[in-house]
N, C-alpha and C positions, 0 to 999 in steps of 0.2 A: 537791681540786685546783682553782684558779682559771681562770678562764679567762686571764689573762694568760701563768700556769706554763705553759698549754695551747699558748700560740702562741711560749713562748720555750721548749719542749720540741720541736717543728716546725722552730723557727729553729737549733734547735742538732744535729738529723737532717739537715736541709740541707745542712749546713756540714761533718758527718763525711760525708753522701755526696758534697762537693765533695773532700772529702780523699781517699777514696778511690779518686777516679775520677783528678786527680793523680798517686796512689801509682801507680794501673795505668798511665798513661799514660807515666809516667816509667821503669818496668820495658820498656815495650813499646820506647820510645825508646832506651834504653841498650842492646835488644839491634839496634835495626834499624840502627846506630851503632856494632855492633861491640865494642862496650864489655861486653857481658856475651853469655857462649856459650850459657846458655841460659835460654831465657821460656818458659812455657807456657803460649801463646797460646790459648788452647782455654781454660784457667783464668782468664785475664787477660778473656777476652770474659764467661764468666758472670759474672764479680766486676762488670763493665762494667752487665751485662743487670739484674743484683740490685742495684745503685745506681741504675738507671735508675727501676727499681719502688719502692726506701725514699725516693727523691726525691718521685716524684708521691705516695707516702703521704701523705710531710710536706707537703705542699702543700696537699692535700687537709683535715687536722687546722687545718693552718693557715687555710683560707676557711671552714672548721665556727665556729673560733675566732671569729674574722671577725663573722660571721655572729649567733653566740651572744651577742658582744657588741652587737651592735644590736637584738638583742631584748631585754637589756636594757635599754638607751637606752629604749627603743620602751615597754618596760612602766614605766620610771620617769617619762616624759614625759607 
C-alpha cells in the first residue's frame, strides 16, 4: 500500500464518518420535528460517540501519512 492509498483511505473514513454523523443527525431532527414517532436516542448518541473515535482514527492515519511522506522527501534530498 502506498502512502498516497494511505491518506486517500483516511480521506475516505472521514467522509463516511461525516455521513454518518449526517444520517444520525437527521434521524434525531425528524423525530424532534415530529416527523418520525420514534429514534432511539440512546442508539443515535453511540452511533454519534463511535464516529467521533473513526474520525480522530482517520486523522490520526492521515498526519502518520503526512509524516511518512516527508521522510521520504527527507531521505531522497
Amino acid at each position: 500500500m502506498t502512502i498516497s492509498s494511505v491518506s486517500n483511505a483516511a480521506l475516505e473514513g472521514m467522509q463516511a464518518a461525516s455521513a454518518r454523523v449526517e444520517s444520525a443527525a437527521f434521524r434525531v431532527s425528524q423525530a424532534a420535528a415530529g416527523s418520525s414517532d420514534v429514534v432511539d436516542l440512546s442508539a443515535e448518541m453511540v452511533a454519534l460517540i463511535q464516529v467521533k473515535s473513526m474520525h480522530g482514527t482517520m486523522v490520526n492515519v492521515a498526519r502518520m501519512a503526512e509524516e511518512a511522506d516527508k521522510q521520504v522527501l527527507n531521505l531522497l534530498a
